[in-house]
Structures are given as structure tokens and as C-alpha cells.
N, CA, C and O of each residue as an XYZ file, in Angstrom:
672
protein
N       0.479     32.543      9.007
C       1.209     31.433      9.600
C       0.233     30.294      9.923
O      -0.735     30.535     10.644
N       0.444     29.028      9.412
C      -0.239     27.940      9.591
C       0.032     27.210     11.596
O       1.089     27.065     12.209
N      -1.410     26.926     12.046
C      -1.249     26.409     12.999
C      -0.677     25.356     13.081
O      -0.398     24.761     12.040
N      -0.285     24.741     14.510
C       0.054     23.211     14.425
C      -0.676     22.293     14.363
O      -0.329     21.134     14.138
N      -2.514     22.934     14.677
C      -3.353     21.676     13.916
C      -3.271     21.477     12.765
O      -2.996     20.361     12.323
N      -3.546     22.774     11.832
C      -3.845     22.604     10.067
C      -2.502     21.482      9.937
O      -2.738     20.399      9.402
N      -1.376     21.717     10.339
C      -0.049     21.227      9.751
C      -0.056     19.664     10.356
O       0.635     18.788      9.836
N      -0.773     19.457     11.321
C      -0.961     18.408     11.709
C      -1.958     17.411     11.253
O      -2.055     16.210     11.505
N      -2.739     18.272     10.455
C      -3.556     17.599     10.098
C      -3.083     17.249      8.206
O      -3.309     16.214      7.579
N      -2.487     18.348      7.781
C      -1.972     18.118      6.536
C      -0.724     16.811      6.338
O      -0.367     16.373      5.245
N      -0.291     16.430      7.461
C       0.533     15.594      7.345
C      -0.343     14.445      7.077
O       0.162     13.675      6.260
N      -1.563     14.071      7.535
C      -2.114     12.824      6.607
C      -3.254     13.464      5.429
O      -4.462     13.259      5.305
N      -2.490     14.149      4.801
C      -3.070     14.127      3.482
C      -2.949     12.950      2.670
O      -3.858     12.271      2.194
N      -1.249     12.741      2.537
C      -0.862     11.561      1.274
C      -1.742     10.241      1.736
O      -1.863      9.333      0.913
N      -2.576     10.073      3.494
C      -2.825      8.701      3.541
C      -4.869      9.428      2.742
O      -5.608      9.118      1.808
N      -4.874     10.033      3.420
C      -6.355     10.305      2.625
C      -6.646     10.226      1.137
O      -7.648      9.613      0.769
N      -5.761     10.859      0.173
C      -5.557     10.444     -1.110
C      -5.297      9.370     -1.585
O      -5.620      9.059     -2.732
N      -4.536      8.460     -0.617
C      -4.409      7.311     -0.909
C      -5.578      6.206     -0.745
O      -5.861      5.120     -1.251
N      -6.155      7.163      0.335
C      -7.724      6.061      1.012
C      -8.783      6.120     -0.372
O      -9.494      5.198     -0.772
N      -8.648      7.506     -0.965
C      -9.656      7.782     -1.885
C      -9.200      6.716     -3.312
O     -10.029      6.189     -4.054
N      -7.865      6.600     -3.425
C      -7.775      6.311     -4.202
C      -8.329      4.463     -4.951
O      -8.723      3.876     -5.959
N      -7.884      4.276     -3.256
C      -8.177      2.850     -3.268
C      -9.727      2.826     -3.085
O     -10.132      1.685     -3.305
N     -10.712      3.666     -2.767
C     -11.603      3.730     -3.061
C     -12.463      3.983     -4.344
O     -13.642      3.688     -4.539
N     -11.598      4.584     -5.139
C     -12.012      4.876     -6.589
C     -11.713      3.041     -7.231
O     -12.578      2.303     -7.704
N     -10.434      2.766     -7.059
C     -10.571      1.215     -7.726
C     -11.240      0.539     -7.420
O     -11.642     -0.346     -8.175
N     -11.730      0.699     -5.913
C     -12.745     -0.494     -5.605
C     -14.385     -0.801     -6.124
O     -15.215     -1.701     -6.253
N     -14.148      0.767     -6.323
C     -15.752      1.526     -6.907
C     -15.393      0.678     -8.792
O     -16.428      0.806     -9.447
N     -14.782      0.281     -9.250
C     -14.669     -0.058    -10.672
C     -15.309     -1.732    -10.955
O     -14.639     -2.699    -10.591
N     -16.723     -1.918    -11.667
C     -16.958     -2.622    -11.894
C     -16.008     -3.813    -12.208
O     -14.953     -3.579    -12.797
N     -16.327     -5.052    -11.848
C     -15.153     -6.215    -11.965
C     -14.639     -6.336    -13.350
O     -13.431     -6.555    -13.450
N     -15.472     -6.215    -14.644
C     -14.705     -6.178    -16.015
C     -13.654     -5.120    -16.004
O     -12.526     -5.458    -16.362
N     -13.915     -3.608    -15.563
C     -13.163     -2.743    -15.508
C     -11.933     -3.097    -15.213
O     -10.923     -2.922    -15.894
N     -12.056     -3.703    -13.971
C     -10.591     -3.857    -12.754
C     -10.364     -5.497    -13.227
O     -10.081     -6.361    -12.397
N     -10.436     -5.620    -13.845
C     -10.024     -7.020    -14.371
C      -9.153     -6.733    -15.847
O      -8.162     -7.336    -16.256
N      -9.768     -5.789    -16.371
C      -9.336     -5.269    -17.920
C      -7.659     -4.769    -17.130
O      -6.555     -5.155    -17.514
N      -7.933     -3.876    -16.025
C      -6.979     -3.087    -15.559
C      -5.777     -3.704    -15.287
O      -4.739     -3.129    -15.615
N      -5.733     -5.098    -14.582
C      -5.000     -6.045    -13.886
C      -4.319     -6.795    -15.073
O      -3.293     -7.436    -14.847
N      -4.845     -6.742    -16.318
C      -4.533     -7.852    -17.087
C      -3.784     -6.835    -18.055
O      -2.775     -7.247    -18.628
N      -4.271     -5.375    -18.296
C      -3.224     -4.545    -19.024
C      -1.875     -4.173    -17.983
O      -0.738     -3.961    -18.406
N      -2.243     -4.148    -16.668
C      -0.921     -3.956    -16.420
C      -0.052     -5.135    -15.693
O       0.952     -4.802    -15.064
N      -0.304     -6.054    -15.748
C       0.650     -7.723    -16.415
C       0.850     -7.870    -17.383
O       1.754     -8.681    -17.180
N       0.798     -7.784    -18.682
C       1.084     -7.589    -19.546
C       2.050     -6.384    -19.864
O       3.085     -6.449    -20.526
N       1.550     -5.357    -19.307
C       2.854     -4.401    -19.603
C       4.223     -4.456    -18.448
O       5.362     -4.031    -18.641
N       3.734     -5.048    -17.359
C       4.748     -5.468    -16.671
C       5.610     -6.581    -17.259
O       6.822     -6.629    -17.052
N       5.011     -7.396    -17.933
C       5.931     -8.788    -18.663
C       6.545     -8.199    -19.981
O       7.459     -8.814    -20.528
N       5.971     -6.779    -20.616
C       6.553     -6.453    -21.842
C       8.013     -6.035    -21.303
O       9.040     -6.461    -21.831
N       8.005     -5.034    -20.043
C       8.599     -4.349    -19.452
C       9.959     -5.357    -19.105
O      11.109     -4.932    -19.219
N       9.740     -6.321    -18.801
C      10.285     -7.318    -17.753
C      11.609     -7.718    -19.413
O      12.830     -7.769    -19.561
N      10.500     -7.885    -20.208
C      10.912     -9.353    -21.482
C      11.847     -8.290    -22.062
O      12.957     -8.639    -22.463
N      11.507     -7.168    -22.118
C      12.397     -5.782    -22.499
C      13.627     -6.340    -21.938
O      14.382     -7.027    -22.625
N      13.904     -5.998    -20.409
C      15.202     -5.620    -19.855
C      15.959     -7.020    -19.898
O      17.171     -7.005    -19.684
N      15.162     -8.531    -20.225
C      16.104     -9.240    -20.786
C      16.365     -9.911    -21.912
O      16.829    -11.050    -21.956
N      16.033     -9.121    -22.979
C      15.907     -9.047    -24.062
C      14.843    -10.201    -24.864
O      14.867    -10.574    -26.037
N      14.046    -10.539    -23.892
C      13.374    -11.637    -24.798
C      12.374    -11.312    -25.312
O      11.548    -10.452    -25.008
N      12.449    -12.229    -26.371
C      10.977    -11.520    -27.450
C       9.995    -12.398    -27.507
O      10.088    -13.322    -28.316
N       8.924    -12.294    -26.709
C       7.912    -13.048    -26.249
C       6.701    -12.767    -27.763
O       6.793    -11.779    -28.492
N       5.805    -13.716    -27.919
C       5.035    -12.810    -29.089
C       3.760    -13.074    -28.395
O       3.739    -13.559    -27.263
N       2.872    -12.814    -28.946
C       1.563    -12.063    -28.167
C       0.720    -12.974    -27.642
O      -0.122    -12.609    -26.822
N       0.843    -14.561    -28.114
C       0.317    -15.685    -27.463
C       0.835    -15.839    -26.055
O       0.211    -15.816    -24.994
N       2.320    -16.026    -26.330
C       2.849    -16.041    -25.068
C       2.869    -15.053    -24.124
O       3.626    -15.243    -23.171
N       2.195    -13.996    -24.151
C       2.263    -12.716    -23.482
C       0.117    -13.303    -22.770
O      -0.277    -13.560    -21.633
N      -0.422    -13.283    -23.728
C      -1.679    -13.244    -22.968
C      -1.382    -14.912    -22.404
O      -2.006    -14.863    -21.344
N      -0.925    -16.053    -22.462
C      -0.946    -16.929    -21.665
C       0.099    -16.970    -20.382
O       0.161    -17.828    -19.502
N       0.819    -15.899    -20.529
C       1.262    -15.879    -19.290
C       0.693    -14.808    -18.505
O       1.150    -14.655    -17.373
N      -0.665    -13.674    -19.101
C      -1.662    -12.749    -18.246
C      -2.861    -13.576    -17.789
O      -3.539    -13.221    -16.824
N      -3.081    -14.529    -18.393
C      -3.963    -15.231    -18.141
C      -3.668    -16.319    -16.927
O      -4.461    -16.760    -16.095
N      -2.694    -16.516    -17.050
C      -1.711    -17.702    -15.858
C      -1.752    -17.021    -14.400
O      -2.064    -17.488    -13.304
N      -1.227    -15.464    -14.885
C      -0.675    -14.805    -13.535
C      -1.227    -13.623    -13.302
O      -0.847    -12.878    -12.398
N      -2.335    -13.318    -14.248
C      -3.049    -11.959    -13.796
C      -3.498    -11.658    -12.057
O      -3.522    -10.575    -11.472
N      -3.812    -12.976    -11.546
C      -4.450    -12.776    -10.234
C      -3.291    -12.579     -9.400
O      -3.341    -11.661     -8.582
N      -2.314    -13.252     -9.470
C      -0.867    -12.574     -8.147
C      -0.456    -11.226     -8.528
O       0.223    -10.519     -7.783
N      -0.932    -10.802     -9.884
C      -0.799     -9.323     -9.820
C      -1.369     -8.835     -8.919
O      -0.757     -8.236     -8.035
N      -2.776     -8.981     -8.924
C      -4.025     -8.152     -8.177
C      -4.001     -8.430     -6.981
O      -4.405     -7.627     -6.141
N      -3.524     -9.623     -6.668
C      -3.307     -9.638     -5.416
C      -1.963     -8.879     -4.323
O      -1.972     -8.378     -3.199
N      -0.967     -9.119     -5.303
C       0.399     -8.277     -5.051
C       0.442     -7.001     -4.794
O       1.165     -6.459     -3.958
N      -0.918     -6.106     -6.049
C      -1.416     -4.734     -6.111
C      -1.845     -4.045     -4.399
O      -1.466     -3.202     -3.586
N      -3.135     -5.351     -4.658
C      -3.453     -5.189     -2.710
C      -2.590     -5.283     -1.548
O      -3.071     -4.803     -0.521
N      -1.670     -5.683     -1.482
C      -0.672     -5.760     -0.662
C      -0.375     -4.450     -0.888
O      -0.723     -3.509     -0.176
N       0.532     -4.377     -2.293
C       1.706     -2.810     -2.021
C       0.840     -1.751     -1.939
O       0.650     -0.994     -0.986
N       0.373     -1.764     -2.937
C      -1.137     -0.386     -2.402
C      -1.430     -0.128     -0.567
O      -1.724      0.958     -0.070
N      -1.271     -1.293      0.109
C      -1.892     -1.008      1.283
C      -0.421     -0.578      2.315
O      -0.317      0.159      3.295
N       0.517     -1.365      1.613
C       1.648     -0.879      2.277
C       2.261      0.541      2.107
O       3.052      0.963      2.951
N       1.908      1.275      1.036
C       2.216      2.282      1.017
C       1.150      3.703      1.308
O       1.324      4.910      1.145
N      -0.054      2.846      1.834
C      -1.257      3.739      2.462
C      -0.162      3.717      3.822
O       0.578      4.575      4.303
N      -0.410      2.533      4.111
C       0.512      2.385      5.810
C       1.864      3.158      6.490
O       2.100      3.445      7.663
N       2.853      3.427      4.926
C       3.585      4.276      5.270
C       2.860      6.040      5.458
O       3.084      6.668      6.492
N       2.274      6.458      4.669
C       1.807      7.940      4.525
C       0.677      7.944      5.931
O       0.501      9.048      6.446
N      -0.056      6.769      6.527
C      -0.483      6.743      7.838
C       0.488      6.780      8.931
O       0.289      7.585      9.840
N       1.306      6.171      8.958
C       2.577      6.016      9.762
C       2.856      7.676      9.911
O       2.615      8.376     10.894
N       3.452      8.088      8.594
C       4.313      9.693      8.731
C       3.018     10.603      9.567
O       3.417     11.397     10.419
N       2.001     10.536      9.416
C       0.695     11.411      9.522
C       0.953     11.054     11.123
O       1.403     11.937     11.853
N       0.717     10.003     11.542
C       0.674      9.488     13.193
C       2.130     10.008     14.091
O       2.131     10.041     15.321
N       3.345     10.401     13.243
C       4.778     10.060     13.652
C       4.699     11.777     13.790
O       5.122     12.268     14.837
N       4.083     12.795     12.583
C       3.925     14.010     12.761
C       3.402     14.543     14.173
O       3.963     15.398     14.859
N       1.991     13.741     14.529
C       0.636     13.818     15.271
C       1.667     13.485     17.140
O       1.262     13.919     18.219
N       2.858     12.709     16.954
C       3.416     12.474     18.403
C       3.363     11.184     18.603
O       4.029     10.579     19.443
N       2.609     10.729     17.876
C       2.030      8.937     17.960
C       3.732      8.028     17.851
O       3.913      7.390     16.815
N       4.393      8.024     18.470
C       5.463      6.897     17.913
C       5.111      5.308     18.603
O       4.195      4.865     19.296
N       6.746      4.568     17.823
C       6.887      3.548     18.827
C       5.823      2.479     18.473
O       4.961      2.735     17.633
N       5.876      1.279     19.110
C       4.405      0.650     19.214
C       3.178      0.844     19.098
O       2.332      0.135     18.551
N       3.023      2.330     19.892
C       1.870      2.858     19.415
C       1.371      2.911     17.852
O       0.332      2.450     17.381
N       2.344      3.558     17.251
C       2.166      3.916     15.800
C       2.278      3.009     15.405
O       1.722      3.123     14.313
N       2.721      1.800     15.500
C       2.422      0.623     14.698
C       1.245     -0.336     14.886
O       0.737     -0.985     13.972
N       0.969     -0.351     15.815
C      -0.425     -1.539     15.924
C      -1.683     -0.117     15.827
O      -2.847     -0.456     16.038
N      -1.492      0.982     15.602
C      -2.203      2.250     15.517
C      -2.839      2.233     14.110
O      -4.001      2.463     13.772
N      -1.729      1.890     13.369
C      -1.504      1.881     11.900
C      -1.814      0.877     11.502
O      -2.341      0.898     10.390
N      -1.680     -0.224     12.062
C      -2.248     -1.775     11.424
C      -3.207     -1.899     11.672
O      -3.594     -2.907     11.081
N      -4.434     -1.239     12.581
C      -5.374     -1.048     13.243
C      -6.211     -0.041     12.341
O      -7.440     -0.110     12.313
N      -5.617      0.739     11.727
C      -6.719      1.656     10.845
C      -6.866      0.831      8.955
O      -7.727      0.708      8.084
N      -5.272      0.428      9.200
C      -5.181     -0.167      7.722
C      -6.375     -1.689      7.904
O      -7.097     -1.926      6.935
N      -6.452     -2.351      8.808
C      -7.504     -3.680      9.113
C      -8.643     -3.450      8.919
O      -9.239     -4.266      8.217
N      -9.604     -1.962      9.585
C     -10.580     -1.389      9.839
C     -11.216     -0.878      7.975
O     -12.302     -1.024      7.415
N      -9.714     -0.182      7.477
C     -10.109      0.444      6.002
C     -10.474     -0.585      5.065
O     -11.411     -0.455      4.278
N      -9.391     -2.103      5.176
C      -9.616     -2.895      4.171
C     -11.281     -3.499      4.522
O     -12.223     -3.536      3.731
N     -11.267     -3.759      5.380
C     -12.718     -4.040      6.152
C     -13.789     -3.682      5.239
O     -14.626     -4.375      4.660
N     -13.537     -2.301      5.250
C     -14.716     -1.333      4.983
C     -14.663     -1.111      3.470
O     -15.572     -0.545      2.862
N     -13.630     -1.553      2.934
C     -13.252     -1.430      1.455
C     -14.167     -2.847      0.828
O     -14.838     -2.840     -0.204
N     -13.967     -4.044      1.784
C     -14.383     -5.234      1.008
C     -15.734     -4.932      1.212
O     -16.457     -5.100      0.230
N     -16.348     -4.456      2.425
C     -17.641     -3.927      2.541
C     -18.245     -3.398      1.075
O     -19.094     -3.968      0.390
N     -17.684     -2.373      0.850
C     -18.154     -1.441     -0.113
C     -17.990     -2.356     -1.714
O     -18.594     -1.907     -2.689
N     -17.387     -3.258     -1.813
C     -17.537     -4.150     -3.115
C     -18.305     -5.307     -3.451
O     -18.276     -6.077     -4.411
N     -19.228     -5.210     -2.071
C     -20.675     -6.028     -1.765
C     -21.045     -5.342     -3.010
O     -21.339     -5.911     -4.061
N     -21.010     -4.150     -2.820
C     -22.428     -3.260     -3.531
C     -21.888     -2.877     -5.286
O     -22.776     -2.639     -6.104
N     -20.837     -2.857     -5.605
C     -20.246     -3.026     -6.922
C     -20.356     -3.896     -7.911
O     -19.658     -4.906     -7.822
N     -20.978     -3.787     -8.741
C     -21.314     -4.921     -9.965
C     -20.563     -5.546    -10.034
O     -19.535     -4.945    -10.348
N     -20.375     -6.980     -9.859
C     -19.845     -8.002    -10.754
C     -18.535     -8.384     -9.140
O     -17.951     -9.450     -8.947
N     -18.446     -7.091     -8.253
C     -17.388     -7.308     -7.519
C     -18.207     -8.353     -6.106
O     -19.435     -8.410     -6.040
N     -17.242     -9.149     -5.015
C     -17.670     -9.332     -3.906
C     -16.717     -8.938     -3.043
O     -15.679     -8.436     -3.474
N     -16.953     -9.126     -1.584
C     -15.863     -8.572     -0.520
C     -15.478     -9.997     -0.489
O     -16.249    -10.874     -0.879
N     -14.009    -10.300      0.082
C     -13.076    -11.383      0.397
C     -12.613    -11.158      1.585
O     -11.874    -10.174      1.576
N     -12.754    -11.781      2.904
C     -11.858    -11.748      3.613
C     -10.426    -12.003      3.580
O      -9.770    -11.448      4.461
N      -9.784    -12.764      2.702
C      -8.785    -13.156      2.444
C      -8.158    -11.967      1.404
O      -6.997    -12.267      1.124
N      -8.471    -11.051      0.930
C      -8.182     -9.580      0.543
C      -7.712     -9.055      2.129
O      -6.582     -9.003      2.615
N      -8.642     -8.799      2.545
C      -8.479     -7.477      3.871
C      -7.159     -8.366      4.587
O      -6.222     -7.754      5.100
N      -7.209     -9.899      4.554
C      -6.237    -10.165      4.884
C      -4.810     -9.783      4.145
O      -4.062     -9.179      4.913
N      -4.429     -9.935      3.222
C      -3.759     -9.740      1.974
C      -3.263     -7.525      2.296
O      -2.227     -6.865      2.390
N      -4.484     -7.300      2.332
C      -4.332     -5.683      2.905
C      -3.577     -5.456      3.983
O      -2.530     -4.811      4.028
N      -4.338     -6.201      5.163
C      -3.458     -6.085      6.360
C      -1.683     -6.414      6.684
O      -0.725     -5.936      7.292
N      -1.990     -7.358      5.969
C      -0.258     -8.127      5.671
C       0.581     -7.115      4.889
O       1.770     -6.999      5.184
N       0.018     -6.332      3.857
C       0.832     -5.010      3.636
C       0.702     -3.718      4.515
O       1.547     -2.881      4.832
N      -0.094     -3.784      4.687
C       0.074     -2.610      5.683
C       1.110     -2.718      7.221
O       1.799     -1.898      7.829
N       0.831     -3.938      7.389
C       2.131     -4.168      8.515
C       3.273     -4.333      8.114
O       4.177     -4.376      8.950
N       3.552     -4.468      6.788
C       4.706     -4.543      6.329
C       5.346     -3.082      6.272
O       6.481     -2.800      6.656
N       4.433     -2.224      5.734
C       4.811     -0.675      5.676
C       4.980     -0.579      7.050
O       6.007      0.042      7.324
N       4.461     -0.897      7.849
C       4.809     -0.275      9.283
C       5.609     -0.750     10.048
O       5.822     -0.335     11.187
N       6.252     -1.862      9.405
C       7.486     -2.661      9.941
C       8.421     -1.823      9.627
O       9.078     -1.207     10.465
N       8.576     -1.717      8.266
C       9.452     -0.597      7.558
C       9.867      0.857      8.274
O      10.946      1.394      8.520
N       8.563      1.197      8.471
C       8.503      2.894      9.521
C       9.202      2.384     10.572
O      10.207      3.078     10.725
N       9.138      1.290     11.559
C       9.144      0.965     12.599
C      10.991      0.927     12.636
O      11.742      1.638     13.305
N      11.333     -0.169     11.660
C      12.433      0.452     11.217
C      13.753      0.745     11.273
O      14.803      0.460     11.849
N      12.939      1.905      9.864
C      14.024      3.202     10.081
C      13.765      4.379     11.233
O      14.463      5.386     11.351
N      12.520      4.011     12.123
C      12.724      4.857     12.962
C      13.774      4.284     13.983
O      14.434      5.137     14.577
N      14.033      2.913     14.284
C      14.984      3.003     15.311
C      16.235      2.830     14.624
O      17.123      2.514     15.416
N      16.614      2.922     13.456
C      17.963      3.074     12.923
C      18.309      4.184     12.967
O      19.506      4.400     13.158
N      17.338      5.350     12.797
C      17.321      6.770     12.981
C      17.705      6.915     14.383
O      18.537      7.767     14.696
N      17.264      6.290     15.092
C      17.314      6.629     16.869
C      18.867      6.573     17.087
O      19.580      7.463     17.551
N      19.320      5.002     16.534
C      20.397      4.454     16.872
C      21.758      5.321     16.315
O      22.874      5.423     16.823
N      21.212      5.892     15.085
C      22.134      6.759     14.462
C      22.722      8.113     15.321
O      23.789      8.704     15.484
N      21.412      8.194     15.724
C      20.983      9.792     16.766
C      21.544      9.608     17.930
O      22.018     10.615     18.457
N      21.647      8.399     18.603
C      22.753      8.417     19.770
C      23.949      7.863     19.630
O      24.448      7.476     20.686
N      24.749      7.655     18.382
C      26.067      7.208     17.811
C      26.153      8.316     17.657
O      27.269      8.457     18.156
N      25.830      9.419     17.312
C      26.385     11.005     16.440
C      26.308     11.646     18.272
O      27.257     12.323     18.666
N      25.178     11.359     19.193
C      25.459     12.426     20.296
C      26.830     11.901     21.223
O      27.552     12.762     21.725
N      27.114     10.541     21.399
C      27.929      9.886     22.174
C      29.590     10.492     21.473
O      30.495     11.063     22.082
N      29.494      9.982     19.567
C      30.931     11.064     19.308
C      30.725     12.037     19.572
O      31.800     12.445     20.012
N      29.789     13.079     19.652
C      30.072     14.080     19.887
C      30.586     14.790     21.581
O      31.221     15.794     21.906
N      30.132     14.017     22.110
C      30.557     13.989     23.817
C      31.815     13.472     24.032
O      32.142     13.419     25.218
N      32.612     13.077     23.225
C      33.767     12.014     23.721
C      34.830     13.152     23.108
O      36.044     12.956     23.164
């Protein structure tokens, strides 16, 4: 039988995998993560030109990766961080942490990580740190925790609409 630490502590697994993960991209030389950003705008616009049937041909496909590759990468940093923020959130919400707490808790570790993320792309070829990233990070990560924030009180609100019919 698993304790309530191990289980407590397994509940922020998904944000640790997620920390690593964003640590593995950050670790990717800038041609790498530039190659990366620009294949997947491009397959996002194939994707896109797909579902409305337009048939873009391959000029117009790299001048519109070339136009808009960077609001990808930047968009990337956002949702990437917003969905670290949710799997931090569940890990903190497991741990007892609710409420306010868990949210400026959570925007507070997600600020600290991007921090330490732009830190670490000092030292990466070709990459630099941006404050205006960690900003970009933070702004998703509070967004995920707006989200938690929520559906936890729609959950609440639900939870005393179901006890009140049930009393009446």
C-alpha cells in the first residue's frame, strides 16, 4: 500500500516531466529550435490550408513560415507554460494547497522556472535568455491557473447546488 507522501508526491509527476521537458528544448541549440518552430508552422498551416481546402504551394507556405514562425514560438512558450501550470496546480490541489494560495503558489514557481530556464540559454549555443520570454511564460502559466482557479469554484458552486437540492 502506497503512503500519502509517495502519492503525494506522485501527483506532481506530470509537472516534473513537463519541467524536464521544457528543459530538453531549451538545451537545443538555436538552429535546432528554430528548424523545429519553422517545421511545425508549416505543418500547422498545411494542417490549417487542409481543413479549408486551400491549396497553398510551397512558396506560399515558407513565406508565410518565414512571416509568422516567431508568434509560433512565442505562442509555444505561453501554452507549454500553461499547461506546466495546470499539472503544478493538480500536484499543489492534491498536496491541500487550494484557493489563492495555489494560485499565486503556482505563478510563483512557474516565474521562478521560466527565470531559471532563460538562465540556462545564456549557456546554449547560438541561444540568449529574454526577459520578455519568462514574461510570455508567466502570462501562461497564470492563465493555466486562472483556468484551475476556475473550475475549482464552479466545482464548489456545483457542490453546494447538489447539497442544498439535496436538503430541500
Amino acid at each position: 500500500m502506497k503512503s500519502k507522501n509517495t502519492t503525494n508526491l506522485i501527483a506532481f509527476l506530470p509537472a516534473v516531466l513537463l519541467a524536464v521537458m521544457i528543459f530538453c528544448f531549451s538545451a537545443q541549440p538555436s538552429s535546432d529550435s528554430s528548424d523545429l518552430s519553422k517545421t511545425v508552422t508549416a505543418e500547422l498551416l498545411r494542417a490549417v490550408s487542409g481543413v479549408f481546402g486551400l491549396r497553398l504551394k510551397a512558396f506560399q507556405i515558407a513565406a508565410f513560415v518565414a512571416k509568422y514562425e516567431h508568434l509560433v514560438r512565442k505562442g509555444a512558450h505561453f501554452t507549454e507554460y500553461l499547461i506546466f501550470s495546470l499539472a503544478l496546480s493538480h500536484g499543489f490541489e492534491r498536496n491541500g494547497i487550494r484557493g489563492r494560495n495555489r494560485f499565486f503558489l503556482t505563478v510563483l514557481v512557474i516565474f521562478l522556472y521560466a527565470s531559471t530556464d532563460e538562465i540556462h540559454q545564456l549557456y546554449v549555443p547560438g541561444r540568449s535568455g529574454q526577459f520578455r520570454d519568462v514574461c510570455i511564460d508567466t502570462a501562461g502559466g497564470a492563465a493555466g491557473s486562472l483556468l484551475c482557479a476556475l473550475h475549482s469554484r464552479r466545482m464548489r458552486r456545483r457542490s453546494l447546488k447538489t447539497r442544498r437540492q439535496s436538503h430541500d
